[in-house]
Structure formats: structure tokens, C-alpha cells
N, C-alpha and C positions, 0 to 999 in steps of 0.2 A: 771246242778246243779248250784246254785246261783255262783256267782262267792268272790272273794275277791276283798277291792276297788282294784284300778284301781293306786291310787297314791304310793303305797308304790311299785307296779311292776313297775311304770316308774321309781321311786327313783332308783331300783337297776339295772336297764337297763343303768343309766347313770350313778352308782357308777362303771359297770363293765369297762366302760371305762376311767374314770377320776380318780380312786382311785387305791392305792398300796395296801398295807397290805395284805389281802390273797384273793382280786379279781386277777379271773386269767387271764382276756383278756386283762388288763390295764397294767400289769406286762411286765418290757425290755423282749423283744424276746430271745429264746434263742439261740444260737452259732446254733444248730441245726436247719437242712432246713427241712423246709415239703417238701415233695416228689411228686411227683406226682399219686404217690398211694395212697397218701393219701391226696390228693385234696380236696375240702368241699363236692361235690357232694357224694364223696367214703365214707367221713367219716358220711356226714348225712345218706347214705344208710346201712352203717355198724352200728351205734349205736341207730338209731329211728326205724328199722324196728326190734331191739331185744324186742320192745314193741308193736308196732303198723303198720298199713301198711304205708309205705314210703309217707310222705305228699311234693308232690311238691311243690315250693316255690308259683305258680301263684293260691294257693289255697286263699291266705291271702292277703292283701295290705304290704308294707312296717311296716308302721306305727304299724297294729295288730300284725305281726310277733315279732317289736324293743319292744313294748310294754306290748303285751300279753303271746305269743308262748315260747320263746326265753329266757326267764329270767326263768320260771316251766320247761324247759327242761333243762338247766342248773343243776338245783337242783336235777331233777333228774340224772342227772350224775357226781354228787358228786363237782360237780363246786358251791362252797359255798359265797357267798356275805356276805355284810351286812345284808341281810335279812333272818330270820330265820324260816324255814320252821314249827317250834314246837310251834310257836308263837300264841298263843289265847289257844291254846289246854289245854286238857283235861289228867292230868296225863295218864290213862288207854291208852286214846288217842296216847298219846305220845312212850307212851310203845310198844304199838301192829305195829305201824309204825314201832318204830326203830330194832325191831325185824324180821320184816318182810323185811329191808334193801329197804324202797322205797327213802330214801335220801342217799347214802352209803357216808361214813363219809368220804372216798378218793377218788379222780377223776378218772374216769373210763377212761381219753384220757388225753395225754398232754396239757398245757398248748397254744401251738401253734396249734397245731391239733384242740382244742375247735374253737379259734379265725381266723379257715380258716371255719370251721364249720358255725360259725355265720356269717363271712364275703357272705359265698355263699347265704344264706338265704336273705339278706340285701341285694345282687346285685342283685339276679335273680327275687326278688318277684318286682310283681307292683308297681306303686305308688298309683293304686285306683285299687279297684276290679273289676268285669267286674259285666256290670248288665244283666241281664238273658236276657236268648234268647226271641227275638219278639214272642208273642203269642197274638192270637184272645183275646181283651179287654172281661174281664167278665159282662153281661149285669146286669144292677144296678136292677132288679127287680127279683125275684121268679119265675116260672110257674106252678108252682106246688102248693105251702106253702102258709100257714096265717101265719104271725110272731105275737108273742104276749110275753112281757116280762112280766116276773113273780119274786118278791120278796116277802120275807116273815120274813127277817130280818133289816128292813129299819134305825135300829138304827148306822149300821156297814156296813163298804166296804165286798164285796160278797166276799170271798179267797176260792171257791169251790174247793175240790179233789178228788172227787167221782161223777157220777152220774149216779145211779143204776135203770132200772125198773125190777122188778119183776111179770114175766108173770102169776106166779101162784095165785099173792094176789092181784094184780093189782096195787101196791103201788108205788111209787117213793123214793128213797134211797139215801138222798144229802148227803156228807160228807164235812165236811170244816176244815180250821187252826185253828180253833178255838175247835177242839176236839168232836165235836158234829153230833151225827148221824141224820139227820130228817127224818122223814117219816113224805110223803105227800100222799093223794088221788089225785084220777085221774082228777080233779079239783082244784089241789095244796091247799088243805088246808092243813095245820100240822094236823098232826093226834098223833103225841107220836114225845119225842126228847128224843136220848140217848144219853148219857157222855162215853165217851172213853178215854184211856191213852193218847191217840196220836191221830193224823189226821189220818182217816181211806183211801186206798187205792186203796182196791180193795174188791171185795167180791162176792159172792155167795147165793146163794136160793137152796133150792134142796127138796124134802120132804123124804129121805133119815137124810142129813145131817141138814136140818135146814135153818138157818140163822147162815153165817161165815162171820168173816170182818178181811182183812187184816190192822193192824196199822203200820206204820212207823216208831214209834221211834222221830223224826223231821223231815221235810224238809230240813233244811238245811244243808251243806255237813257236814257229819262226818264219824268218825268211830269208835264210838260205836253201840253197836248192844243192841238196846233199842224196837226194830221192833216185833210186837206177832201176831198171829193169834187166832181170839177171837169164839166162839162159841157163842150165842146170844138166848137167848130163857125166856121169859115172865120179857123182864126188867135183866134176870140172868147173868150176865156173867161169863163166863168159859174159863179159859187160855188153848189155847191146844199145843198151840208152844211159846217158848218165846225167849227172848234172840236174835232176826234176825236183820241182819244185812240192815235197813234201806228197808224192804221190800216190792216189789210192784204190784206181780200177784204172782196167786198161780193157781194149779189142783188138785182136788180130784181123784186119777183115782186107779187103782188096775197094778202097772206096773210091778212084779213079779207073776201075774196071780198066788197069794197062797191065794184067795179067801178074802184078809185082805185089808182095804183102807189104800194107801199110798198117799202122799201128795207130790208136788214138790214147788220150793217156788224158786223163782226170788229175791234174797239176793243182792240188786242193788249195797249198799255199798259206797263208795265213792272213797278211793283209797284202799281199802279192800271190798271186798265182794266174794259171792258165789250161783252158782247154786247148788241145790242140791232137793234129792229126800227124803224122811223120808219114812224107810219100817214101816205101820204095826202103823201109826203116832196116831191113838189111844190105843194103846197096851202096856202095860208095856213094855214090850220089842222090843220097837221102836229104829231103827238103822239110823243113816245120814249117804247120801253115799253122797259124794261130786264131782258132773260133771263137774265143772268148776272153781277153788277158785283164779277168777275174780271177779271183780266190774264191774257193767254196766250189769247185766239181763236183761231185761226191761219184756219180752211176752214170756208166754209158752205155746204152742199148742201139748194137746195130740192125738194122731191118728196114723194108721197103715199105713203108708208111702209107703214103702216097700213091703205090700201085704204078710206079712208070718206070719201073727197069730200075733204077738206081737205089744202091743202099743210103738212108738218111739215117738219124742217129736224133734219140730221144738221150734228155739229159738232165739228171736232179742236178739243179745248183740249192748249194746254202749259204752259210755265211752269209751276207746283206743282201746279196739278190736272191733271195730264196725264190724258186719256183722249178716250174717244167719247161722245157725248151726243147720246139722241134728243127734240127737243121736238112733243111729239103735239100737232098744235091742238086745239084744245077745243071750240073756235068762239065769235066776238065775242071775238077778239083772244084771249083765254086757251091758256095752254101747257102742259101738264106735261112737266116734264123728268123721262129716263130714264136711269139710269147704261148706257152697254151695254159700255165698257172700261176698263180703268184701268190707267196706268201708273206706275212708281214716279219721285219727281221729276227722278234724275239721267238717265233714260230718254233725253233729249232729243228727244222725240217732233216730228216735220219737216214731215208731207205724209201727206194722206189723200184717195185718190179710192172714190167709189162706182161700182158696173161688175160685171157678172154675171161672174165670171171663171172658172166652172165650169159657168158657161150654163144652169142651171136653174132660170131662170124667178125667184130674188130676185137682190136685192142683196150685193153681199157690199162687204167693205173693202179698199182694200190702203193699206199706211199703214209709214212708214218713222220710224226713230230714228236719230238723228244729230247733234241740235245739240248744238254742242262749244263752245260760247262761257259766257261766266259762270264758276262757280267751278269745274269739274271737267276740263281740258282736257287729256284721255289718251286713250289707246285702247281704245276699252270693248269688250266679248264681245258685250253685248247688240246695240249697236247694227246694225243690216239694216233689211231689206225683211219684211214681215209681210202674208201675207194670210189674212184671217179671214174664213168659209163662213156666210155666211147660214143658220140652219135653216127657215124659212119664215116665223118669229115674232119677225124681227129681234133673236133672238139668236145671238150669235157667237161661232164657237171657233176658234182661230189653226189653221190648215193647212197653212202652209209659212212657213217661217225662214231668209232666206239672208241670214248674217253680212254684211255693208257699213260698214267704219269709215266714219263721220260721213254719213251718207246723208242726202239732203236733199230728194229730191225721187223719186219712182216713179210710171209712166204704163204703165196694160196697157191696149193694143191690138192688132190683128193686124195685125202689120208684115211676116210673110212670106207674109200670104195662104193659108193653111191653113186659117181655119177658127177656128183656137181664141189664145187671149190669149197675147201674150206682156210681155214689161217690157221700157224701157230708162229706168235710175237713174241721178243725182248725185248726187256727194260735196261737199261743201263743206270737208268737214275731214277727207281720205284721209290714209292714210298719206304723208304728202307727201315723205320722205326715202327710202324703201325703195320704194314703189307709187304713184307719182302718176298713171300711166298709170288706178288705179282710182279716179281720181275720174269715170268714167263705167264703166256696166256693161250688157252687152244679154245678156237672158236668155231664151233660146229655149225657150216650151212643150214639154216632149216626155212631156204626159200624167202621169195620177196623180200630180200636186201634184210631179212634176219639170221642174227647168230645167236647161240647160246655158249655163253662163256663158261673153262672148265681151267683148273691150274693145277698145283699140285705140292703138296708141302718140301719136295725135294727141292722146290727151286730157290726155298729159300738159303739155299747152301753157296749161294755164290751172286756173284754180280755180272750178267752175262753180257757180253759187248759183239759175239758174234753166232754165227748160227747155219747149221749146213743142213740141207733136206734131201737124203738122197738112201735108194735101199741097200743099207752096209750089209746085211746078214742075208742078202738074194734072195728073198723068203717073197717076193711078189707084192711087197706093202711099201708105204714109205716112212722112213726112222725121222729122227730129228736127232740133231747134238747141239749140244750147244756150249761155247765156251764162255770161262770165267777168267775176270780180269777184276783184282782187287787194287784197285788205285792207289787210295793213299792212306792214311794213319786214320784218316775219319771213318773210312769204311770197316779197317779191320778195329777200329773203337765199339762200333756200332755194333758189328757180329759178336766181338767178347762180351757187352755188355747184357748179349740175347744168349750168352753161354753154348756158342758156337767155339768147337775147338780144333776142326780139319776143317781146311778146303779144298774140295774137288776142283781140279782143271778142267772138268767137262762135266756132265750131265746128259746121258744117254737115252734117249724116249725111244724103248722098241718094241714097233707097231706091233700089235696083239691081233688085226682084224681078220689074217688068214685064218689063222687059226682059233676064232672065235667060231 
């Protein structure tokens, strides 16, 4: 999620040590000794793993830890600065935080206990990050694709947030910050443009249900719950959920099998949100059950896991609980959740599809890290593409790791017709000075958990944040699009300074392999 600037967290990083008044690391010692039991290691493991998984210090440089990490972890344990966490906010805003005690108004460790805390973080972490493991350079051309950019807005920078095809109508479904649904044919003309409250999400096609669009409320962090899911039909709209907390996938499925469609909704939120299911979500008498009253949902995948009649539901969380979660139904609504991955918070965990990708009969994961936004905004080692092999008991072990600064999105299918999965990835936050051409990447199966990497100089024509794989020209292959979302004054700094002068809102890869 965007982050806050950058200068009022360094201001309070050096208030905490230069200032009295009620900074607490800067304050005389007191008569009393830290212990050894409570050393910085014991206390970072005892008070950051009550929220998230233990982030070791060599996750961060120095610098991003003093600057970024370190000052929002503070806050959160009641270690109050000069700087006020209610600040910009939103009365309602302000309310549901402090009720909720995500700042608690008293320090949850001593004053010396904090400043061995921070001290560990500050010796142990690097002075530079490490740069990702050597891997086979991505070949600068296609083997597959014609690229072709496509715009249809040329007044305005592209801020895409959707991009939908719909197999049944054959249309394209762009959404953008700017509130507006487009629909394009399969020749990107506009064909109809709709107005929405909000930037649209996510959505659905069905001939069931229609045309659904998920809206968000804003992009940028908050916590109000401004987020609806809209029903869509001849120009009509119709509210059918409102009130969500900044939401950003949803499932129509029937998960109490009592014949009635229920709904589940990825309530991302900011430092509030919730997973949760609606029985029965067109019925007067529609109930929320609440699976998780976390922020950070991102993907929910309905499917019978488990093999015992009942749909259970796979689920990326990000933001501080990063990982994968499986909810087994129970039946009559009931779910146990299962830990099955877990990542450390600064992970930025993006994008999780489910998909046989070793073809032997389970599930497996593939699931990318990459968000680069909030306090850590560098180039991490970790971040890639990751997929993890089902053992037939829906436990998972990671099997291939291919480095991707800021990855954001990963789709394995078979794109050249062989037989076996391959990917193509965006970056949302690539190297964009040195490698902007990798903020997309296509990686060619070539067995035993090997790819060969291929990109393409057209990608470096935008910043791409979403991504649809589906065959728009009926030609018997699969395309790729991808949308472009220029953020802010640094991004299009950075393009004018590479003497870029148009930006595409999309970016077309159409598949060449039939008729190779």
C-alpha cells in the first residue's frame, strides 16, 4: 500500500534519540539492567512475533530498518514520539483505530528493553542489502509474442486497476483511478464506458449472475470501509454489498451447500480489515461470518481441497500476516483454519494462483513477492516468483525460486502448447533505472523445476500492476495483456528522464504459436 512520506519517519527516528520529553530511547537509562533474558534478540522475538513472523535483521539494510521499520514498530508498541500516528486522519478513522488499540496509549516494554530492541536491529542488519542470487540473464526478445501497445485514453497517464477478459462476450473490461469501467472489443475499440463510485478491483462474468465489480472505496491506505460490490446490468447499477473494507477479490460459490449463493470478499483494509463469507448475500436474510478480522486478504480460491464433499477455500494474506491459509469446512458454516506458509512481513507477498504445475494430480501454489510500497522501498533478494509442490496432503515445499524485483503478479499456463506450464510475471516496482524492460518476464518450462527467462523491450513502456491471460483473438493459443498504472511524479520522472514520451495503458502479447 502507498506508503507515508519518508521525511517525517526520518524526523522521528532522530527525535528518538536526540529528544527528552516523552521519546523513550533518548531518555537517562534507568538504575535498572537489561538482563540477559531480555537481550534485543529475546525481546524482538517476544514482541514482533505477537503480530507477525519474526523478521530477521539481514532482511533490511541498516538505513531502511533506522528509517523505515523501526519508528511504525515503535508506535505500535505504544513507544509514542513526536509524531502522531492520527495525523491526516479521518475522525471515523481515528475512532475505529483507537478502539481497536492498534497504537495503545502505554508502552508495552520498558523504556531500556525498547532501546536494546532497536540497538539489535541497528547492529545486526547490513549496511546494503544483498542483491539476488545469479541467475541465467532474461533474453531481451519474445519467442512466442507480437507485442503491441494499446491506448484509448491518450489525454491522461494510464492508472489501470483491473483488466478483465470475458470469455462469454468476448469483450475486455479495463478498470482504472480514475472511476471508470471501459469496455473494449476484441480490437480495443471502446464499445460503452461506465462510472463507478470507486476504482473497480476485481470482477466477474457469469450468466448466472451477470456482470459484478468489485470497488474499493480508494487506493490509498485507509480505514474506512467505503469498498461495494456492484451488480451491473444495461447501464443499471445495483448495490449488493456495501460498506467493505477497501476490497479486492471476491467468490460467488454456495459454501453451506443450503442451495443459496453466498459470497466471500478479501476485505484487504489497511490496518483493519477482514476476511469474511456472506451466507445467502442476496437474501434478506444474509448473515457475515468473519474468518479472519485481519487486513491484508489479497486471493481467494474456492475448491474441495480435502476431497470430502465440501468447498474449503485457499487464501493469500499479506500485510503482517503474510502467508497461505487453508479453511477446511466443517460443515453448517463452520471452518478450521490451517497455517500452510508463512512469510516474513517485509516479504511483500503479491499474487497467488492454484494450478497442477507438475501435473500430478494436486494442487500446488505459485505465488510471487514483490510489494514495494509502505516502509521498505528497496530492492530485496527475496523478492520473485515461488512455486510450491503439493505433497498430496496439502502440504507444501517451495520448488523453484526465480529472483523478480517487485513482482506482482504470476500466471502458469501453456502458452507454447507443449504440454507442460509455463509463466508470464509483472513487476510493479522493477528496477526501473537499470531494468525497466523487467517489469514483465515469460518463463519457458524446460522441465525439472527449470525455466528459461525471455522479456521484451516493449515492457519497458509502462509500469504494470495488472494482468489477464486469456485467448482474445480465438486463434486457439493464449494472449497475455497487461495493464499500466503510472503512480506518481517519480515514476513518470524516471520514464522522461529514459526519453520516454507516450504511455500505453495496455501492452498486448499475441500468441504467435498456432501459426508458427
Amino acid at each position: 500500500m502507498p506508503a507515508a512520506s519518508i521525511y517525517p519517519v526520518i524526523l522521528t527516528f532522530f527525535a528518538l534519540f536526540f529528544t527528552g520529553n516523552q521519546l523513550i530511547i533518548a531518555e537517562k537509562v534507568r538504575t535498572e539492567q537489561v538482563g540477559a533474558d531480555t537481550s534485543g534478540r529475546y525481546l524482538a522475538e517476544k514482541y514482533c512475533q505477537g503480530c507477525h513472523l519474526f523478521p530477521e535483521p539481514e532482511l533490511l539494510d541498516k538505513t531502511t530498518w533506522v528509517k523505515g521499520v523501526l519508528p511504525q514498530m515503535g508506535l505500535r508498541m505504544g513507544i509514542r514520539t513526536q509524531a502522531d500516528p492520527y495525523a491526516g486522519l479521518f475522525a471515523e478513522e481515528k475512532q475505529r483505530l483507537q478502539a481497536a488499540g492498534i497504537y495503545p496509549t502505554k508502552p508495552l516494554l520498558t523504556k531500556a528493553e525498547w532501546r536494546a530492541l532497536v540497538k539489535y536491529y541497528v547492529t545486526a542488519a547490513p549496511e546494503r542489502s544483498p542483491r539476488p542470487l545469479q541467475m541465467p540473464e532474461a533474453q531481451p526478445a519474445l519467442p512466442l509474442f507480437q507485442a503491441r501497445e494499446i491506448s484509448w485514453q491518450t489525454e491522461r497517464l494510464p492508472q489501470t486497476t483491473l483488466v478483465h477478459f470475458d470469455t462469454l462476450t468476448s469483450r475486455l473490461y479495463v478498470g482504472d483511478r480514475q472511476k471508470q469501467l471501459t469496455v473494449l472489443t476484441t480490437d480495443f475499440k471502446v464499445e460503452q464506458v461506465l462510472s463507478l463510485d470507486s476504482p473497480a478491483s476485481a470482477m466477474r462474468v457469469s450468466p448466472e449472475e451477470g456482470l459484478q465489480v468489485l470497488t474499493t472505496g480508494t487506493l490509498n491506505p485507509t480505514d474506512l470501509s467505503l469498498g461495494n460490490l456492484l451488480k451491473i446490468k444495461d447501464r443499471t447499477i445495483e448495490v449488493q454489498l456495501h460498506s467493505l473494507p477497501r476490497p479486492v477479490d471476491f467468490v460467488v460459490c454456495d459454501l453451506n451447500q443450503d442451495g443459496k449463493k453466498d459470497v466471500v470478499i478479501c476485505g484487504f483494509g489497511h490496518n483493519l480489515g477482514k476476511l469474511v463469507w456472506v451466507e445467502s448475500y442476496q437474501e434478506k436474510d444474509s448473515k457475515e461470518h468473519i474468518l479472519r478480522a485481519l487486513p491484508g486478504a489479497r486471493t481467494v480460491v474456492v475448491k474441495d481441497f480435502n476431497q470430502d464433499g465440501r468447498p474449503d477455500l485457499m487464501v493469500l494474506m499479506e500485510q503482517a500476516q503474510e502467508g497461505v491459509f487453508l479453511y477446511e469446512n466443517q460443515g453448517n458454516g463452520a471452518f478450521l483454519e490451517r497455517e500452510k506458509i508463512r512469510f516474513p512481513p517485509v516479504y511483500g507477498t503479491s499474487s497467488m494462483q492454484v494450478v497442477d504445475y507438475n501435473q500430478d494430480g494436486y494442487d500446488d501454489l505459485v505465488l510471487t513477492s514483490g510489494d514495494n510500497w509502505d516502509y521498505t522501498p528497496i530492492l530485496k533478494a527475496y523478492h520473485g516468483i515461488r512455486i510450491y509442490l503439493n505433497d498430496g496432503q496439502n502440504n507444501f515445499r517451495e520448488a523453484l525460486f526465480y529472483p523478480f524485483y517487485g513482482a506482482t503478479q504470476a500466471i502458469a499456463a501453456d502458452f507454447d502448447g507443449d504440454g507442460d506450464l509455463d509463466m508470464a510475471a509483472i513487476s510493479f516496482f522493477p528496477d526501473l533505472m537499470n531494468n525497466p524492460e523487467k517489469g514483465f518476464i515469460y518463463l519457458e518450462n524446460k522441465g525439472n523445476m527449470q525455466v528459461k527467462a525471455f522479456t521484451t523491450p516493449e515492457a519497458a513502456q509502462g509500469k504494470w500492476l495488472t494482468m489477464e491471460v486469456a485467448d482474445y483473438d480465438h486463434d486457439g493459443d493464449l494472449d497475455i495483456i497487461l495493464g499500466s498504472h503510472v503512480f506518481n511524479v517519480m515514476d513518470l520522472a524516471t520514464f522522461t528522464l529514459q526519453g520516454k514520451q507516450t504511455f500505453p495503458a495496455s501492452l498486448v502479447l499475441t500468441n504467435q504459436s498456432v501459426s508458427l
